[in-house]
ZAPAKE-472759 format. One record per residue: x, y, z of N, C-alpha, C in turn. Coordinates in pm, whole numbers, plus 50000, padded with zeros to 5 digits. Layout:
<fibas>
XYZXYZXYZ
...
</fibas>
This chain:
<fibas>
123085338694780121685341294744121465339694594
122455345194508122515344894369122065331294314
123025325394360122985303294351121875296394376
121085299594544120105294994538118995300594447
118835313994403117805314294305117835312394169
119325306994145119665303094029118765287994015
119155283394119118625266494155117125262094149
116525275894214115285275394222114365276394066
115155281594002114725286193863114955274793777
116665268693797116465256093701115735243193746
115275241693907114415234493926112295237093850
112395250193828111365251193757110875245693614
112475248093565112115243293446112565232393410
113055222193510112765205793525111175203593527
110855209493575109455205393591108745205593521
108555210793430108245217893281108795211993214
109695201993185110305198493054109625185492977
108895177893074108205169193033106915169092934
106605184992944105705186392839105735197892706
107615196492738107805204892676107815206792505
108805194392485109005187292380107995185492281
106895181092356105455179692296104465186192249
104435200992318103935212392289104715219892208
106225218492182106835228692072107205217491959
106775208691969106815200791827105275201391765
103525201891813103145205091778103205217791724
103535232891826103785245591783103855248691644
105385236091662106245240491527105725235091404
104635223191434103975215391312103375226591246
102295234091331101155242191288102065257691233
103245257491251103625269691219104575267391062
105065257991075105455246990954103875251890868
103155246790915101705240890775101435259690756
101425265690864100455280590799101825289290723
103275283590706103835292590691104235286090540
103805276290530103705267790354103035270690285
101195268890312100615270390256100095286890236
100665292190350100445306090325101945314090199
102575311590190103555313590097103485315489955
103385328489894103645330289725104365322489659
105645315189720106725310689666105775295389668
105485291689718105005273989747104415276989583
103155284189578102325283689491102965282089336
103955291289333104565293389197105035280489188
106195273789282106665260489245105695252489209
105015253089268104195245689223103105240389104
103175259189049102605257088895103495251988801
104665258588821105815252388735106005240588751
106065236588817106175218388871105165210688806
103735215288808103055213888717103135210188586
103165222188502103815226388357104975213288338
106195213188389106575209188350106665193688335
105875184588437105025173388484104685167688353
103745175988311102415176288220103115175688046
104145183588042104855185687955105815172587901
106735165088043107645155888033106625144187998
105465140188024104415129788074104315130787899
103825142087854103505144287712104545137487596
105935136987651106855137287519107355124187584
107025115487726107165103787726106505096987655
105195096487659103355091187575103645087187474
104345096287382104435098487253105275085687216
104845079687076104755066187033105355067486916
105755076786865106925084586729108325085086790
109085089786659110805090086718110345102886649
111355112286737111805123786701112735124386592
112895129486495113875131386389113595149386353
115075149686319115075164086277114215164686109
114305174486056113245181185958113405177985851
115115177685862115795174185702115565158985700
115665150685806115585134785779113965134185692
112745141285756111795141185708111345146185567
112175154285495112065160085357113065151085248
113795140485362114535132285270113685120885227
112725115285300111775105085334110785111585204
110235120885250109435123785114109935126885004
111045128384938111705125584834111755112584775
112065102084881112085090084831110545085084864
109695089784881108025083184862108405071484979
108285074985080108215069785208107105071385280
106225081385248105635090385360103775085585266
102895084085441102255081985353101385092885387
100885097385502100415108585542101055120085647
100945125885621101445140985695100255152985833
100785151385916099435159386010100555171086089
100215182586050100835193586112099985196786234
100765203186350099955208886453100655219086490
100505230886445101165240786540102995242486490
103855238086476105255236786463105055224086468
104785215686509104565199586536104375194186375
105185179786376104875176786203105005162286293
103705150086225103925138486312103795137386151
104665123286100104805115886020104355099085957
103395094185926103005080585898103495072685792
104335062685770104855062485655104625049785671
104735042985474104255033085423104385022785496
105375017585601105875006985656105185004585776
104305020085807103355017085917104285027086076
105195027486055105985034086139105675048486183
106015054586263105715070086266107025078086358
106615090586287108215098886327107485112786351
108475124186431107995137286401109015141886429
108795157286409109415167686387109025181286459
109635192386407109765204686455109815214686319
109325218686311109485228886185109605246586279
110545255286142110395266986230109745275086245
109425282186335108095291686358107975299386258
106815303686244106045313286129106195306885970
106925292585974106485292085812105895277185823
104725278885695104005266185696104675254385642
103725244585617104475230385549104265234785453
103735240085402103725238285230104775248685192
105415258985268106415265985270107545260285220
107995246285326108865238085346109005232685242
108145224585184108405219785060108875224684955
107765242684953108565250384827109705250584859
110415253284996111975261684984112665243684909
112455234384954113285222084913112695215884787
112085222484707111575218384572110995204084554
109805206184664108935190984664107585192684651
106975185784553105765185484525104625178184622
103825184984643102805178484770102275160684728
102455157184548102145148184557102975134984606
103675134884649105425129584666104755121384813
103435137684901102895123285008101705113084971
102105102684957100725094584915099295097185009
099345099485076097985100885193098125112085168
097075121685298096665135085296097545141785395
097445153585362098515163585452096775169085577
097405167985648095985174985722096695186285804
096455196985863096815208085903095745209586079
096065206286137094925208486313095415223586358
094595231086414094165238686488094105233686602
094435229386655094375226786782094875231586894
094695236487023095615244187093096335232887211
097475235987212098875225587250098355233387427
099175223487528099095228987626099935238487644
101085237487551101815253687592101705266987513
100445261987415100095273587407098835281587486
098755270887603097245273887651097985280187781
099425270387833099625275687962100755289087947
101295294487830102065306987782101515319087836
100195317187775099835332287810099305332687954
098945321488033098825325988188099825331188231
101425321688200102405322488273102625338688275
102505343188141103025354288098101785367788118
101065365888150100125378088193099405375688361
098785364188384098235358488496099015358488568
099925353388581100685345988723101485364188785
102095367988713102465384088739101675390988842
100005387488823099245398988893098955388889007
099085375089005098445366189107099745368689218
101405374289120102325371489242102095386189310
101745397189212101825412189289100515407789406
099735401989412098365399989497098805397489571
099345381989587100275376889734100865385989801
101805391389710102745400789803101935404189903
101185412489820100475427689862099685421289953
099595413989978098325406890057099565405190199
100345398090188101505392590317101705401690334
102145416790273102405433890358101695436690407
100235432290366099025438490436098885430990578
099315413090572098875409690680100315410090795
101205416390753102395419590875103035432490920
102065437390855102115455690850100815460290913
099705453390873098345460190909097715466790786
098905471990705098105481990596099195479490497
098825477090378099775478890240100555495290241
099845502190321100005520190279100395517890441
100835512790500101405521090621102685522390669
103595522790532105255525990521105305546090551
104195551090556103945565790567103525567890694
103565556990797102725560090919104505557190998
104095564991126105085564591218105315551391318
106755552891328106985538891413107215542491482
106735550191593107115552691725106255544191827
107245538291926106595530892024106395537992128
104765537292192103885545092268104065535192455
104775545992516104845539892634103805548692761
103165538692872102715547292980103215545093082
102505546693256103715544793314103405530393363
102965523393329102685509593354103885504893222
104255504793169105215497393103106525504693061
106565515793130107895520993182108085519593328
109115509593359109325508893557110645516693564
111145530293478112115534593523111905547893568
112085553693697111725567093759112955572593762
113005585693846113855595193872114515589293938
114115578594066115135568794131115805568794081
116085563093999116975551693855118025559693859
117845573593846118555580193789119525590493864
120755591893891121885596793965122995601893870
123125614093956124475624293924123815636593804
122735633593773122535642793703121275653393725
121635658693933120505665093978120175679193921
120745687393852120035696193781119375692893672
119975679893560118875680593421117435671793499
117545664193615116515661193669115715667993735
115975681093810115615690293843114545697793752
114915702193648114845708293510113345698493434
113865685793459112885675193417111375674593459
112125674393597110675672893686109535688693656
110275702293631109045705693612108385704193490
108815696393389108415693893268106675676993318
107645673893453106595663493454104955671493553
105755681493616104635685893699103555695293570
104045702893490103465708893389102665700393377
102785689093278101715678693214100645675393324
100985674193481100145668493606099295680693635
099965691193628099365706393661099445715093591
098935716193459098835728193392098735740993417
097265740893489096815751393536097535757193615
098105750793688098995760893817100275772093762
100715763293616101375779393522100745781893450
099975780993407098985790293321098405799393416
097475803493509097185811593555098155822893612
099095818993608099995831393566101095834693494
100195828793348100855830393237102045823193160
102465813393225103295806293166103185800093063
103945800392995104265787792890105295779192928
104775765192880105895753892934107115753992754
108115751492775108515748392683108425738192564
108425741192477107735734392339108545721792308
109635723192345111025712192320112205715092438
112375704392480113905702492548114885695592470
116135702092452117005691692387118015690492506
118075674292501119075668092607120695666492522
121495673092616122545674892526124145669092611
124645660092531125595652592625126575643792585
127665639292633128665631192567127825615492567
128135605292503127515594892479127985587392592
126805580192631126805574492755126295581492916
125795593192928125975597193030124745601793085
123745592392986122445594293052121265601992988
121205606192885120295610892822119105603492793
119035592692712118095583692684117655577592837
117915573392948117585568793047116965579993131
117295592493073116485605493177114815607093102
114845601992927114025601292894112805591992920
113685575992969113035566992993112215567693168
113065580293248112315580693347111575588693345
111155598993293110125608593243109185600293204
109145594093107107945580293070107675574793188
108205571593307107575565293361106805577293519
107625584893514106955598393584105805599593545
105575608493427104695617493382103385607793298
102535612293401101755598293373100575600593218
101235602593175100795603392990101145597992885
100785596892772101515590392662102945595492589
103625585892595105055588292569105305580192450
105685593392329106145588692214107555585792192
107905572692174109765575992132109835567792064
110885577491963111365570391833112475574291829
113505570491731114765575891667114935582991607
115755590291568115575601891430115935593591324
116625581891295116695574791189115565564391137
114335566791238113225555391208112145563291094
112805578091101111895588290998112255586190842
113495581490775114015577090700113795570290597
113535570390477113255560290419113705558790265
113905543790179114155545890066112985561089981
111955556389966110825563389923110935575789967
110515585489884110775602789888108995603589969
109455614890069108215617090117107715607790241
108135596590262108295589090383108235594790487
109235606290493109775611190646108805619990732
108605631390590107305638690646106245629890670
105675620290607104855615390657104255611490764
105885603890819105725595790945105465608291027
106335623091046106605631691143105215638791140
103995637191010102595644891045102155632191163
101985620691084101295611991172101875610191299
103195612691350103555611391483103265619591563
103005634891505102285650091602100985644391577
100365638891485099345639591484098105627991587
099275616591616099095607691738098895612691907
100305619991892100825629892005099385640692041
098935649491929097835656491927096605646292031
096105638291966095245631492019095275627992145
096135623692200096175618192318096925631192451
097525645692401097705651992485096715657592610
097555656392727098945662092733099685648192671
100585650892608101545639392574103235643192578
103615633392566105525637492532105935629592396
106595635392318107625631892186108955629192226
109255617992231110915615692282111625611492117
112585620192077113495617691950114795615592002
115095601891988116715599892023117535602091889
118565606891913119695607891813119195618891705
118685628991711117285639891649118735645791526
120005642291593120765646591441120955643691307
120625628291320120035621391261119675630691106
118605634091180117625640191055117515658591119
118355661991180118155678091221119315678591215
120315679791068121435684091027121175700790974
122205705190947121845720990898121165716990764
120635728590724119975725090599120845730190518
120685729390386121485732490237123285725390285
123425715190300124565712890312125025701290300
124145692490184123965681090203124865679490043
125895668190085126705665189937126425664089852
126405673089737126475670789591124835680289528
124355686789675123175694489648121785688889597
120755690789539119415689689471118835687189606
117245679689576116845673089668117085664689760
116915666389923117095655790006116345655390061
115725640390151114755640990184115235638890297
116475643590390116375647090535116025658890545
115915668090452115835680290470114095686390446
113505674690364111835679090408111155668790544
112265660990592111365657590719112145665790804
113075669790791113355682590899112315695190850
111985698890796110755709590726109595706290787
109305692890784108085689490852107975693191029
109605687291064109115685991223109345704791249
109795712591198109685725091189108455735291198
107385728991112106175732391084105705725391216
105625713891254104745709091345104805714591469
106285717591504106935722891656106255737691667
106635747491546106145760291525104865763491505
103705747691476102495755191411101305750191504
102065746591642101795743891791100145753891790
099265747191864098045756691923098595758692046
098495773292120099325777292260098525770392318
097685764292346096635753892408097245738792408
098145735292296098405721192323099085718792369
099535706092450099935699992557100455693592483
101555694692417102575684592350103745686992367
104805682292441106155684292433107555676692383
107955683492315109115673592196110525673592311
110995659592346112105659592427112875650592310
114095656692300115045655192168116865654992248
117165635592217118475642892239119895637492160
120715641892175122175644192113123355646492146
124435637192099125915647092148126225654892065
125595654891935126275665691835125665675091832
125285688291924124525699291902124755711691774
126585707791772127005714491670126395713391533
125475702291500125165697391341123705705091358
123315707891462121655704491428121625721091345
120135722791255119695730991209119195743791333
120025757191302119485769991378118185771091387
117545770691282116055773591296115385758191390
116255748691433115555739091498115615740091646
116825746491676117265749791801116665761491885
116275774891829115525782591817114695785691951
114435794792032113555795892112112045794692001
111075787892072110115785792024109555772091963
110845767091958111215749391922111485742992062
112745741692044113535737092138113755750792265
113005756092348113255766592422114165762492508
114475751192570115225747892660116445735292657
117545738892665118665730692652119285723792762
119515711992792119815708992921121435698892860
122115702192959123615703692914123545691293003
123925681693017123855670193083125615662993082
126655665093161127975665493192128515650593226
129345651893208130295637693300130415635293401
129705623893495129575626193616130985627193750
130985635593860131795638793883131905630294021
132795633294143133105626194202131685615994260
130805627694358130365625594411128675618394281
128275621794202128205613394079128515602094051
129595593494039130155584394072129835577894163
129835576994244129615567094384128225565494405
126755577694333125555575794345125475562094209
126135565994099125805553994011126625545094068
127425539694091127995528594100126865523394243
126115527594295125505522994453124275519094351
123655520794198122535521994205122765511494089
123625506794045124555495693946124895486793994
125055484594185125575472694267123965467894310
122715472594248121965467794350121475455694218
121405446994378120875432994288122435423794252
123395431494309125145421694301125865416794408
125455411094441125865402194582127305408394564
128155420894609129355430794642129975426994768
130975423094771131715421694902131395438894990
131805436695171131245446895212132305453595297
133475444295186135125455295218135235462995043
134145463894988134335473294870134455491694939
135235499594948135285511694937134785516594798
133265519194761132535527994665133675542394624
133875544794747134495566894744135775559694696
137075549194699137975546394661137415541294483
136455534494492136035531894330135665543894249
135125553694305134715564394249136175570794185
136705574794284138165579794258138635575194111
138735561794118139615552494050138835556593881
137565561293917137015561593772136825574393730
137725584493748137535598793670137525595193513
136615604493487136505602993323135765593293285
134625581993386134075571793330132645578993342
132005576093218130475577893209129895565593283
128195571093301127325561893348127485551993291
127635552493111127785536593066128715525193127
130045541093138131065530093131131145525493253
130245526593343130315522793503129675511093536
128565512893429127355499093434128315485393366
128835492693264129885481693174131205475693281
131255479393354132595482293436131985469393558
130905474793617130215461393759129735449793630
128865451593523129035441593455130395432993442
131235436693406132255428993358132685422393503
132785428593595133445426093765132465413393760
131045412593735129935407093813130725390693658
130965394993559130855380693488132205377893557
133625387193582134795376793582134305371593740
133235375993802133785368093987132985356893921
132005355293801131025341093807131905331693750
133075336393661133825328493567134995322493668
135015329393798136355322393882135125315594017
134095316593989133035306994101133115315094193
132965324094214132615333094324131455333794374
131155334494550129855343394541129385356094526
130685362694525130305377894566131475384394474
131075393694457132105405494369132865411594501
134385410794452135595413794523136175427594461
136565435794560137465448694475138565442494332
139375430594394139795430494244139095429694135
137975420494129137085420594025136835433793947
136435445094063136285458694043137485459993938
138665457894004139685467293966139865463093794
139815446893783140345444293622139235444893556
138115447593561136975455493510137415464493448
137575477593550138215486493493139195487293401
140115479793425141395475093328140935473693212
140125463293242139785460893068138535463993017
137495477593050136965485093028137625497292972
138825502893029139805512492958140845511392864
141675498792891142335497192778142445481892759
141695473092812141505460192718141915445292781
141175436492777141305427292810143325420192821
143535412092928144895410092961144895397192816
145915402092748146355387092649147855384592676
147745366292643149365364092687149715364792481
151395375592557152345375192421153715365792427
153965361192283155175355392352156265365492273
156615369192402157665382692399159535375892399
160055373292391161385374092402161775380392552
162775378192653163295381692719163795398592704
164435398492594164745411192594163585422692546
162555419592437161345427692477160475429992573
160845419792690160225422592806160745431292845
162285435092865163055444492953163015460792861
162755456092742162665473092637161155476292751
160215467792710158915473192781159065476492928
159535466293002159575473793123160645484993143
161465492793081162195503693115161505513893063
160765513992960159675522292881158485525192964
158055515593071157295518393111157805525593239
158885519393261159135526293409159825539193402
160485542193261160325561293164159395566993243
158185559493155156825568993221156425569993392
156825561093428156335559693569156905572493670
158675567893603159745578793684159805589693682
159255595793517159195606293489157615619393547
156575605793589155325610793633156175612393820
156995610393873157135613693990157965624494036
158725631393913159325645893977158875655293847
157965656793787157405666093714156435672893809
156335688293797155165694493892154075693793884
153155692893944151475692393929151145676993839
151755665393874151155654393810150695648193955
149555639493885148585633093986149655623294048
149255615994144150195605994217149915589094093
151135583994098150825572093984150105555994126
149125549694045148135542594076149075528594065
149655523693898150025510693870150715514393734
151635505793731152505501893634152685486593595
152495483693469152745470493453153395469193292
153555458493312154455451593157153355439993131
152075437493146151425429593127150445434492974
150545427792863150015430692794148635430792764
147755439692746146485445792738146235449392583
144685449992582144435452692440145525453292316
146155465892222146905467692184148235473392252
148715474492366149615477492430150245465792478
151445466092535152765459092567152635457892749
152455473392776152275472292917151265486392926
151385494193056150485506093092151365510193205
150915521493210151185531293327150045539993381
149285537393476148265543793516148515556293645
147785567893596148155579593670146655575993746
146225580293869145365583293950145215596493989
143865603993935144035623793930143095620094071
143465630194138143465628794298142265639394312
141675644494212140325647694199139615651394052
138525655294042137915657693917138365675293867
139185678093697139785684793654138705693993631
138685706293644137975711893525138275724793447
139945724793500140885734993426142235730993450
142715730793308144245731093321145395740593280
146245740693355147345751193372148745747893268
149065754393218150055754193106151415739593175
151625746793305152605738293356152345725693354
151185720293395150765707593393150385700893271
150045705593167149855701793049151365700292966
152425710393011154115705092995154115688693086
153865688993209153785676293259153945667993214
152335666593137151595653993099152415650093004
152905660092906153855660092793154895649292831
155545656892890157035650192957156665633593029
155405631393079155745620193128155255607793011
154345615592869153705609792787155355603392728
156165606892678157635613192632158945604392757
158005600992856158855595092956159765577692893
158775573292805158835560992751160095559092671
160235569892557160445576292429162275578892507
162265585292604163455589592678164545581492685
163105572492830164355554992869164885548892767
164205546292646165085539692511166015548892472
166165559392476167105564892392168305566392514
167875567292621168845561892743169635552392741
168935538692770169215527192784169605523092662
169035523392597169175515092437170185522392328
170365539292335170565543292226169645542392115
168465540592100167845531292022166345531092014
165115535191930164205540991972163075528791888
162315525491976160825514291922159925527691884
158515511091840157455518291786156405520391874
157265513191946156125513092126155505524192133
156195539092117156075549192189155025560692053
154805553591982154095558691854152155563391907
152275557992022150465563092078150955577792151
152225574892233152375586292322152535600692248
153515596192121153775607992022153095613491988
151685607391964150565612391883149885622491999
149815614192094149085622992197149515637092254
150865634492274151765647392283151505655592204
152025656492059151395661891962150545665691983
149295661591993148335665692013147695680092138
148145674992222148375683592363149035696492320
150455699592239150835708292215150625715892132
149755709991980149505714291925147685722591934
147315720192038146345725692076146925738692206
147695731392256148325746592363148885761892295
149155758292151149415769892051148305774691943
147415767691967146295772391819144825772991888
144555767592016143665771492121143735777792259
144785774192324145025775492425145275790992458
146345796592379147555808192348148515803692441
148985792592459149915786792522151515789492509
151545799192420153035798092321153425816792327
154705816192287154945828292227154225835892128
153455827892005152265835291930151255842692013
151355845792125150845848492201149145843592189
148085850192287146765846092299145805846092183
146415844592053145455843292006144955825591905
143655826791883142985815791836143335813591665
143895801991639144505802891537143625788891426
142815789891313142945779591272143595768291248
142375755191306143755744591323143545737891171
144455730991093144325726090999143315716490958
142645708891078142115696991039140155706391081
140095701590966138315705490933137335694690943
136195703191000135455689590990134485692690914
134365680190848133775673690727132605671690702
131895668390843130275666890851129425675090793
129925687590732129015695190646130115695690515
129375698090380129775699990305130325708490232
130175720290306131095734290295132035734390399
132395721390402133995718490508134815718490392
134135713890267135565707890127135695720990113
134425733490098135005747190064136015755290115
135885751790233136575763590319138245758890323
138205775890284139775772690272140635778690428
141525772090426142305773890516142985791990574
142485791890665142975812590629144035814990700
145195801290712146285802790793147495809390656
148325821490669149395824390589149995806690599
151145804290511152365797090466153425802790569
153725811090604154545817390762153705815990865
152355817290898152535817991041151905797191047
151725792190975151675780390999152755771991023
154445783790931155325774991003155965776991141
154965787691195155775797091300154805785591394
153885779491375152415771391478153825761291511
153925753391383154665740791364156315740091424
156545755591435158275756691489157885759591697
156655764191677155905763391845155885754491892
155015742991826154915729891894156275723991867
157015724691796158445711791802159175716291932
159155733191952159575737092043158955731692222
157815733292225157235723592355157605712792359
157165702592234157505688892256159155688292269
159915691592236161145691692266161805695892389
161175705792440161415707192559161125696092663
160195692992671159185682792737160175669292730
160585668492629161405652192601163045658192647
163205670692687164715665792713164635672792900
163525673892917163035676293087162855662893138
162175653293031161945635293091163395632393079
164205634392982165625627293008166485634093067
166595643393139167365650893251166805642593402
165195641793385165075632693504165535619393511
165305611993422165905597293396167385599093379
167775605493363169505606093370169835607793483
169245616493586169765621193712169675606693804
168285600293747167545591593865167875575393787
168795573293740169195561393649168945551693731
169745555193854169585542193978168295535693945
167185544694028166365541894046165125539093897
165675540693798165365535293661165295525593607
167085518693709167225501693688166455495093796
165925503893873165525491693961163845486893957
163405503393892161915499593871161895486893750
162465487293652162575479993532162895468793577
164035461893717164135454993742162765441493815
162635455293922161285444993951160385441493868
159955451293770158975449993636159065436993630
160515437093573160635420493498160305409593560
160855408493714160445404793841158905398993874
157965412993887156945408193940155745412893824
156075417493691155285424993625154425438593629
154315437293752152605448593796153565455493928
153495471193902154235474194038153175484494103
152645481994226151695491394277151875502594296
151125516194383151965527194413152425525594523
152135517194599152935515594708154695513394708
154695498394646156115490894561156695503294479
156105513394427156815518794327157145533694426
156785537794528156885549194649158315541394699
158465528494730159215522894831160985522994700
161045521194598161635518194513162555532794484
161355542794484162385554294473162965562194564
</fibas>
């Protein structure tokens, strides 16, 4: 189906092409001529082009030889000269033989100057000295260049801002684009896995449709919602279906479109954007990315004035200085809730927060059904097996994920999207497109025993998910992968299993020091991550002998500027007691992976073997192996 309406479309615009050529070469004539003659820049070249025309034309004309000043004071020494005519710096010369010459003399001193400084008597010229007044063309075209042309170029400008702006002064007016539901086609349909902030939504849309029905017993609708959520997972698209719900005017802008070089900009835009909103309520204010410009206040580097901090003042005043009568509601959203200003968050602002999550199993399989429509999908795809396969993927990364499936089936001529398609989607949606390396024989076999570390070590550790795939095929920045499959969605973890993850992260790190004696840099992502894991199981968790309590972790964040202040309130002892905790986990963890790989060597050489073998070992091949 895809093909034929592909066909149908490029047969359209066969049909069309015959007059095509003809109509965008006039187009382009008439857009050519208004975009020349309308141009400041044409004009200027063109005076100068002028000037200097007029100027070269002038000193071609001329029927004298140029000679410098001194040749000319030598001439009248020897009674050569029969008349003399100054103009301006200009000295033209007539001498007895009938010939003529000129000169240049230097500014501000006269001829008769000249003569005194070289001790020559005026009678020395036989003819008359005559002196003209006359005005030269560059002294006529100097002072335009230099006063005129300045205000003729500020005019242009100001004139082209006016005609692509609307207004010379409307850098103070708001850029928010005004949607209704005729040019929003995205509804609540659209929108899956996130049935409570839609829930939550909808009475925000029935409010605006039915006022009256909470007001008569007393309600107030909330003044602001802030949509609050990891990136990707649907915030801006819950906004975009509200626009097309709630059948009123819908303001949305960015929080960075408030911004500007010019002081005073921001407030500006944020009166005139309530003040749009005002007019046309009931209305909605949609602010994406509202952290933007709703950072805490006083915390801005290096102190004095900032001007995020009076258009945050402004939208403060506007939210708070609400008539309980108006029908205006500010929907604002963000992953960083941590930055925004208290007084912005505030009941009375923002009264209502909608926590908007990672979608979970059953989440999953509603977006991916609502992402296949319009993709000619094979109809041996298992959705509930794709869902699975994508714990931890946001809405984005799901849309990004059938995208990529939908270009590799067009790039191998497919009609239809196949589960594999699905599957290396995913692949290289998570960790990266397949590139060929040229590896050496024996770095193939370091990688595949490293990988099959991790593989072996994920199959007798307690509480690890069942493993999905193993390969030695190189991906993004990696050599090979080892993929775990969590056999449902987490939303607490247990000390034991977080040793696990350790040990099988550490599984890699093992087999080399096994096999090899001998340790790569391969294993330099896993270290970090480990690290990481453990060093949070002792300073958040109470994972450790320091027992349960919450310990500052060293690394601060920076996003405010009383991050450089704050000092660290960990003693010099118990930070080394954190640091003798975690070596202690991670150490454990790495000699639990090599007690398993020692016990299970057999079956160590043989996963590594096939590795090399067939590259990619399934969970099936890799169940049958051990």
């Amino acid at each position: 189906m895809a093909v034929t309406e592909t066909n149908k479309e490029n047969k359209k615009t066969k049909s069309k092409k015959t007059n095509f050529p003809y109509d965008m070469q006039k187009m382009m004539k008439g857009v050519k001529k208004r975009s020349i003659f309308s141009n400041i820049f044409f004009y200027i070249f063109l005076v100068f082009t002028i000037y200097l025309v007029i100027g070269f034309i002038g000193s071609f004309n001329s029927d004298s030889k140029q000679v410098p000043i001194s040749d000319v004071v030598t001439m009248i020494q020897n009674d050569k000269v029969q008349d003399v005519t100054v103009s301006g710096d200009k000295i033209d010369v007539v001498l007895k033989d009938g010939s003529k010459v000129n000169t240049q003399k230097e500014s501000g001193i006269s001829f008769d100057q000249v003569l005194t400084n070289n001790n020559i008597d005026r009678s020395k010229v036989a003819g008359k000295i005559n002196v003209v007044h006359n005005l030269t063309f560059d002294q006529v075209i100097s002072p335009i260049l230099m006063f005129v042309l300045p205000l003729v170029i500020i005019f242009f400008i100001f004139r082209q801002m006016k005609g692509a702006n609307g207004d010379i002064l409307s850098f103070g007016r708001s850029r928010a684009k005004v949607f209704n539901k005729d040019q929003s086609k995205t509804t609540f349909v659209d929108v899956a896995g996130i049935d409570e902030a839609k829930s939550e939504m909808m009475e925000i849309v029935d409010f605006l449709k039915n006022p009256q029905k909470y007001r008569k017993l007393g309600a107030r609708i909330p003044k602001g919602v802030l949509l609050i959520g990891a990136a990707g997972v649907g915030k801006t698209l819950l906004a975009k279906a509200i626009a097309g719900e709630a059948n009123v005017p819908f303001f949305s802008v960015a929080g960075s479109e408030f911004m500007e070089m010019l002081v005073g900009v921001g407030s500006s835009r944020v009166r005139d954007l309530f003040r749009m909103a005002r007019e046309g309520q009931p209305s909605l204010i949609f602010i994406d990315e509202i952290d933007a410009i709703g950072r805490q206040r006083g915390m801005g580097i290096g102190g004095g004035h900032d001007e995020r901090e009076q258009t945050l003042n402004q939208i403060l005043i506007e939210m708070d200085g609400f008539d309980p009568r108006t029908d205006v509601i500010v929907l604002a959203a963000t992953n960083r809730p941590d930055m925004l200003d208290p007084a912005l968050v505030r009941p009375g602002r923002f009264d209502r927060r909608i926590s908007i999550p990672m979608p979970d199993l059953k989440a999953r399989e509603e977006i991916i059904r609502i992402h296949m429509r319009g993709k000619p999908v094979s109809e041996a795809i298992n959705i509930e097996l794709v869902a699975r396969k994508t714990v931890g993927f946001s809405g984005a990364d799901i849309e990004n994920m059938l995208n990529e499936a939908a270009i590799l089936a067009a790039r191998q001529n497919k009609d239809i999207i196949e589960e594999a398609d699905i599957e290396e989607a995913a692949l290289k949606v998570t960790i990266g497109a397949e590139r060929k390396t040229l590896q050496t024989e024996e770095e193939r076999k370091v990688t595949a025993y490293h990988e099959a570390g991790h593989a072996l070590v994920s199959a007798y550790v307690p509480d690890m998910d069942p493993l999905y795939r193993v390969s030695i095929v190189a991906r993004g920045g990696t050599l090979g992968h080892t993929s775990i499959q969590p056999e449902r969605d987490r939303y607490n973890e247990t000390q034991t299993r977080l040793n696990s993850i350790i040990s099988t992260m550490l599984g890699g790190r093992s087999a080399e020091a096994i096999v090899y004696n001998e340790f790569t840099v391969g294993a330099s992502d896993d270290i970090n991550k480990a690290t990481g894991i453990a060093r949070k199981m002792v300073t958040e968790y109470g994972m450790s002998s320091l027992g349960p309590i919450a310990y500052e972790a060293k690394e601060t964040s920076f996003w405010l500027a009383k991050g450089f202040e704050e000092n660290n309130q960990l003693s010099d002892e118990m930070a080394a007691k954190i640091d003798a905790e975690v070596h202690k986990i991670i150490t454990t963890a790495y000699e639990t992976a090599k007690d398993i790989l020692v016990t299970h060597r057999d079956a160590l050489d043989r996963i590594s073997q096939q590795l090399m073998e067939k590259e990619t070992l399934t969970a099936d091949e890799f169940k049958a192996l051990l």
